[in-house]
VMD Tcl script that draws the C-alpha trace (Angstrom):
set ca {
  {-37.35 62.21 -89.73}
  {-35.15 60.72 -92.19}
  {-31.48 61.49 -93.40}
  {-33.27 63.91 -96.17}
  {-34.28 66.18 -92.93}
  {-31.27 65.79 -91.15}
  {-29.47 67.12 -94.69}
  {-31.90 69.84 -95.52}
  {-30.97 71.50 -92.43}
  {-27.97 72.32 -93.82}
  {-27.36 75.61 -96.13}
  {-24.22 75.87 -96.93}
  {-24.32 79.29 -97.66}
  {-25.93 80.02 -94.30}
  {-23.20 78.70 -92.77}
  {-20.89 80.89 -95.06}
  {-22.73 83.98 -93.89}
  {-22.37 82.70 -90.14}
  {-19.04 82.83 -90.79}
  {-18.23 85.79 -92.33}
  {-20.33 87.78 -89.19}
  {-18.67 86.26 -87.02}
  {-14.90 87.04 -88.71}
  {-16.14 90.68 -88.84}
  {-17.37 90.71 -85.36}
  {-13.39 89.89 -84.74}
  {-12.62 92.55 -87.11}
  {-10.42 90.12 -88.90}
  {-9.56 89.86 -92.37}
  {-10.35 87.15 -94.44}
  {-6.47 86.91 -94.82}
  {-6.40 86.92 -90.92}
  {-8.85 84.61 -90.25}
  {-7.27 82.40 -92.83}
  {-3.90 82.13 -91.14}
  {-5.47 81.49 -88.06}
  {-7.15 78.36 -89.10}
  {-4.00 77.50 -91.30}
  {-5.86 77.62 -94.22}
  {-5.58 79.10 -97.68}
  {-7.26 82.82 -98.26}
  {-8.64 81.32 -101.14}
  {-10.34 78.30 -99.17}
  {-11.38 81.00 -96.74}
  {-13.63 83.20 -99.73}
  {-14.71 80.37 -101.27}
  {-16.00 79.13 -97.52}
  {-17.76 82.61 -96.85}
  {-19.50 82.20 -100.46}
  {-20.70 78.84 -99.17}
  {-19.34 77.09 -102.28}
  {-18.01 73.88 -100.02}
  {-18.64 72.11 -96.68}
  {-15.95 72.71 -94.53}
  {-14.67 69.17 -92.93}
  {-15.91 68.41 -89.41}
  {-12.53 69.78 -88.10}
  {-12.59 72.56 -89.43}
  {-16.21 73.33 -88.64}
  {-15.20 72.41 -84.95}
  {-11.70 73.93 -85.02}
  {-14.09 77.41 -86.25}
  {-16.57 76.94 -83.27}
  {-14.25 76.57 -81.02}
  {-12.61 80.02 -82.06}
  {-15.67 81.96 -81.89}
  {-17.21 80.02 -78.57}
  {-20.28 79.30 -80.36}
  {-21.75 76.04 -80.99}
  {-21.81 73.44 -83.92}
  {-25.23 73.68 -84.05}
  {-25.29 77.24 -84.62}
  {-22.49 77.45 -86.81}
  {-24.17 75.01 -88.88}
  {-27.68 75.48 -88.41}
  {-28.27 78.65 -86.99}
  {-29.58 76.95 -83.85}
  {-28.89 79.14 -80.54}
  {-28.95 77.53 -77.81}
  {-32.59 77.30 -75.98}
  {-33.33 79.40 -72.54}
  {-32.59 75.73 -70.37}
  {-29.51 74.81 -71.78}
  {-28.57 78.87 -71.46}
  {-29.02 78.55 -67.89}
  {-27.29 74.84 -68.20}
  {-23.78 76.74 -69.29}
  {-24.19 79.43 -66.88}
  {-24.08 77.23 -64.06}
  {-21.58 75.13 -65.44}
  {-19.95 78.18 -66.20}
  {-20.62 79.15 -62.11}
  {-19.58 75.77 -61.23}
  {-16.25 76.26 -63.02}
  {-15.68 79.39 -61.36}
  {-15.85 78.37 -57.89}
  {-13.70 75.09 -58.43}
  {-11.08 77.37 -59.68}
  {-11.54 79.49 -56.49}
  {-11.44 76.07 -54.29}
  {-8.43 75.31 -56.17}
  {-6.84 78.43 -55.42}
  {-7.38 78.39 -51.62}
  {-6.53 74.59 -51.40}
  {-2.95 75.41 -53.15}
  {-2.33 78.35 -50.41}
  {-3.59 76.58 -47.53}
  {-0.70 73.68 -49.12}
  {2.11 76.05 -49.51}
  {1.39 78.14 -46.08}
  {1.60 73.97 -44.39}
  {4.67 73.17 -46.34}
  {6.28 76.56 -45.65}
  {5.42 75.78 -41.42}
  {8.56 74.59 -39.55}
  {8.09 71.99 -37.28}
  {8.09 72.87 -33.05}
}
mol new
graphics top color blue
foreach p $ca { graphics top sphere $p radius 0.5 }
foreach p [lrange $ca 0 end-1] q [lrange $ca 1 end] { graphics top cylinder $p $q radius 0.2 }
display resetview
C-alpha cells in the first residue's frame, strides 16, 4: 500500500466525532475540555467539526487523556482480541510489581527499624 492508503485512512471529521464522544462521555464542555488541553474554545469547535488536523501532540496529548489509542482516535481502530489480552497482562504484570514493591519497601523499613543485639 502506498502513502495514498496510509492518507485515506484518515477522516478528519471522524476523528472530530471521536472526539466530541469521548468529551461527552467526560461530561465536559467544549470550554472544559479546551482548558484542559490549553487550547482555544474556538480551536476546540472547529476540531470537533473536523475542519483541521490536530498536530501529533495534540492528537497524543488527547489520547493520552481519554486512555485510548492513536489508532483509534485517528482511525477508529480498537484494539484486536490479542493485543486486548496483551494490555491486560501487562496491565496484571503492573499490578503485581507494584505489590512486590510494596512488600520489598516494608520488609526494608521493618530491617532498618531492627536494633542490633
Amino acid at each position: 500500500m502506498g502513502s495514498e492508503g496510509l492518507l485515506m485512512a484518515y477522516n478528519q471529521f471522524e476523528t472530530g466525532k471521536r472526539i466530541q464522544k469521548l468529551r461527552k462521555t467526560k461530561k465536559m464542555t467544549q470550554e472544559q475540555f479546551a482548558e484542559a488541553l490549553n487550547i482555544s474554545d474556538r480551536h476546540m469547535r472547529s476540531l470537533e467539526k473536523g475542519e483541521y488536523t490536530p498536530s501529533l501532540d495534540l492528537f497524543v496529548e488527547i489520547a493520552v487523556y481519554f486512555d485510548v489509542t492513536l489508532d483509534f482516535l485517528i482511525r477508529g481502530i480498537t484494539a484486536s482480541p490479542g493485543e486486548k489480552r496483551l494490555n491486560q497482562y501487562l496491565v496484571h504484570i503492573q499490578q503485581v510489581i507494584l505489590q512486590v514493591i510494596k512488600a520489598l519497601s516494608i520488609v526494608i523499613d521493618e530491617l532498618e527499624n531492627q536494633k542490633p543485639d
